[in-house]
C-alpha positions in Angstrom: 0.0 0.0 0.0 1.3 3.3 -1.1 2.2 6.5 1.8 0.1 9.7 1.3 3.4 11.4 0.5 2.6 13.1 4.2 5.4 10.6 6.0 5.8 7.3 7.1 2.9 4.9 8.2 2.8 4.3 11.9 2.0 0.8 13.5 -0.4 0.7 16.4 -1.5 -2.9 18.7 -4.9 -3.4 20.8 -5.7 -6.4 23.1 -8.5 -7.1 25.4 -10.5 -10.1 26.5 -13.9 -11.1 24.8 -16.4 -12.7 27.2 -17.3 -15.5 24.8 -15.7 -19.1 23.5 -13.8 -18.2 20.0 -16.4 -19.2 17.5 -18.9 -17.2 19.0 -16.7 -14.7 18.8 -15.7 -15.1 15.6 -19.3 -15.0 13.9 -20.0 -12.4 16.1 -16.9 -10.6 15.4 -17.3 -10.8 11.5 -20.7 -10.4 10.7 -20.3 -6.5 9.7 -23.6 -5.2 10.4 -25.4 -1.3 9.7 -25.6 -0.9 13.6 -22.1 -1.9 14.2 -21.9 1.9 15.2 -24.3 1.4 18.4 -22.9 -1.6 19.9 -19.3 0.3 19.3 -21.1 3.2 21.0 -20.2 5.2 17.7 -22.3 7.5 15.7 -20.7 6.3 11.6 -23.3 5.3 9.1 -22.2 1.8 7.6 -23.4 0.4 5.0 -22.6 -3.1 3.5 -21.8 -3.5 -0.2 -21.1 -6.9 -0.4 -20.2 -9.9 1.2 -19.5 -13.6 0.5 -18.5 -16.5 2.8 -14.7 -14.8 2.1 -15.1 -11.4 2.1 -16.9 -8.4 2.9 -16.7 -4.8 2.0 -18.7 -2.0 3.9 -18.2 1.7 4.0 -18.5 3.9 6.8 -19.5 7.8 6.5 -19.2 9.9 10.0 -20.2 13.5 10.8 -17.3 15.3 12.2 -17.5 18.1 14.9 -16.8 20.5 12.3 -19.3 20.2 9.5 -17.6 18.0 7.5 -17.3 14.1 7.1 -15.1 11.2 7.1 -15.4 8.6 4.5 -14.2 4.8 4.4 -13.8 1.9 2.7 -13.2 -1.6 4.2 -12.5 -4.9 2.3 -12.3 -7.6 4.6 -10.8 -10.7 4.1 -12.0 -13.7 6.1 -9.6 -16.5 7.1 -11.6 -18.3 9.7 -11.5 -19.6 12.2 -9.9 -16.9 14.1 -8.4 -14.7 12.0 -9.5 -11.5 9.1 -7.4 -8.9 7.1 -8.5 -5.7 6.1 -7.5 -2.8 4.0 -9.4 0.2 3.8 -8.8 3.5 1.9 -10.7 7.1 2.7 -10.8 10.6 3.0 -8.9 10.7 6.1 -6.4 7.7 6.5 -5.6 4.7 4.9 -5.8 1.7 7.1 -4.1 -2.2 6.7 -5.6 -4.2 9.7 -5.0 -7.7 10.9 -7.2 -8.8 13.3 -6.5 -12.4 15.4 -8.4 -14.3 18.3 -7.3 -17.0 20.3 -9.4 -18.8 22.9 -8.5 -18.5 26.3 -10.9 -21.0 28.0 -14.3 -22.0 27.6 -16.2 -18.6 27.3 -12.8 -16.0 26.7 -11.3 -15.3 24.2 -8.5 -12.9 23.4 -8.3 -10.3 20.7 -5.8 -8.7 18.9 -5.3 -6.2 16.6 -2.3 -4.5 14.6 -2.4 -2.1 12.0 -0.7 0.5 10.0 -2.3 3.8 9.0 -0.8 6.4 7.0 -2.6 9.7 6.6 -4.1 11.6 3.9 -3.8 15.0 2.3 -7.0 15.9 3.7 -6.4 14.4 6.7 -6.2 15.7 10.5 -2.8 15.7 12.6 -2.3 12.3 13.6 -3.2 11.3 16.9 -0.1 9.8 19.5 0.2 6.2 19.3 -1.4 6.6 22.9 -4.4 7.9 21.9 -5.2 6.0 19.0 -4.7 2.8 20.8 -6.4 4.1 23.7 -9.6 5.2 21.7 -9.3 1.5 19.7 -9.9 -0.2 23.1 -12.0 1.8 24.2 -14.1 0.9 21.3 -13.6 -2.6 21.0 -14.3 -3.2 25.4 -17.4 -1.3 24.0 -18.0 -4.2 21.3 -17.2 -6.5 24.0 -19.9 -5.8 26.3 -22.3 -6.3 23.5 -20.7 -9.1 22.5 -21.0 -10.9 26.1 -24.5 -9.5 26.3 -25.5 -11.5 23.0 -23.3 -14.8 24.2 -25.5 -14.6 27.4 -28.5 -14.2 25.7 -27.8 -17.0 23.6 -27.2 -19.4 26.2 -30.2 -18.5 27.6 -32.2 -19.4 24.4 -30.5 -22.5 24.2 -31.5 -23.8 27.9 -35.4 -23.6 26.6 
């Protein structure tokens, strides 16, 4: 993937723990859906453009606090049964992610994610490495609250 002529890429990790077994959290993980943005706790619009048992490709379109918008798109590639690849190119950044679980017992599972961004013409001062891993787990602790919440709820339907 090509710079945006505005310096290097930089490299960023996230970890945290997902309160479910690893194919739970795999489907669950992977199933790209429009109100991704709620359980993230997120405000983007996503929309799905296509997907297959392989891949998927979405774009997401966010308000910023200045009138203007951030656009995105993502092509996922999914290796299951724990892993997915993505690249994504936008107005703001462009993004290669790799994204792998592991299971870490019968209901956790660990998550990880690395990725290189490098930013745009258009796009804002980059964040520290700090705050743009600290805003990533932020967001994904958020996804993993849903994500237990629907593991829960599934083992209740199951005990009917």
């Amino acid at each position: 993937m090509a710079t945006s002529g505005r310096g290097p890429s930089q490299t960023f990790h996230v970890a945290t723990v997902l309160p479910a077994p690893l194919d739970f959290a795999y489907g669950w993980c992977t199933d790209f859906r429009p109100d991704d943005a709620r359980r993230e706790k997120d405000s983007y619009e996503r929309r799905i453009l296509s997907r297959t048992a392989r891949r998927v490709v979405f774009e997401n379109l966010t308000d910023d606090a200045h009138g203007g918008w951030w656009w995105a798109r993502f092509v996922v590639d999914l290796r299951p049964p724990n892993r997915w690849h993505a690249e994504s190119v936008g107005s703001h950044r462009t993004l290669s992610l790799d994204y792998e679980l592991t299971a870490r017992g019968p209901d956790r599972t660990r998550f990880d994610l690395r990725w290189r961004r490098w930013p745009t013409a258009i796009g804002p001062r980059r964040l520290s490495r700090k705050a743009e891993e600290r805003a990533t787990t932020l967001a994904w602790r958020n996804f993993a609250a849903a994500l237990g919440a629907d593991f829960r709820a599934s083992r209740r339907g199951r005990r009917r």
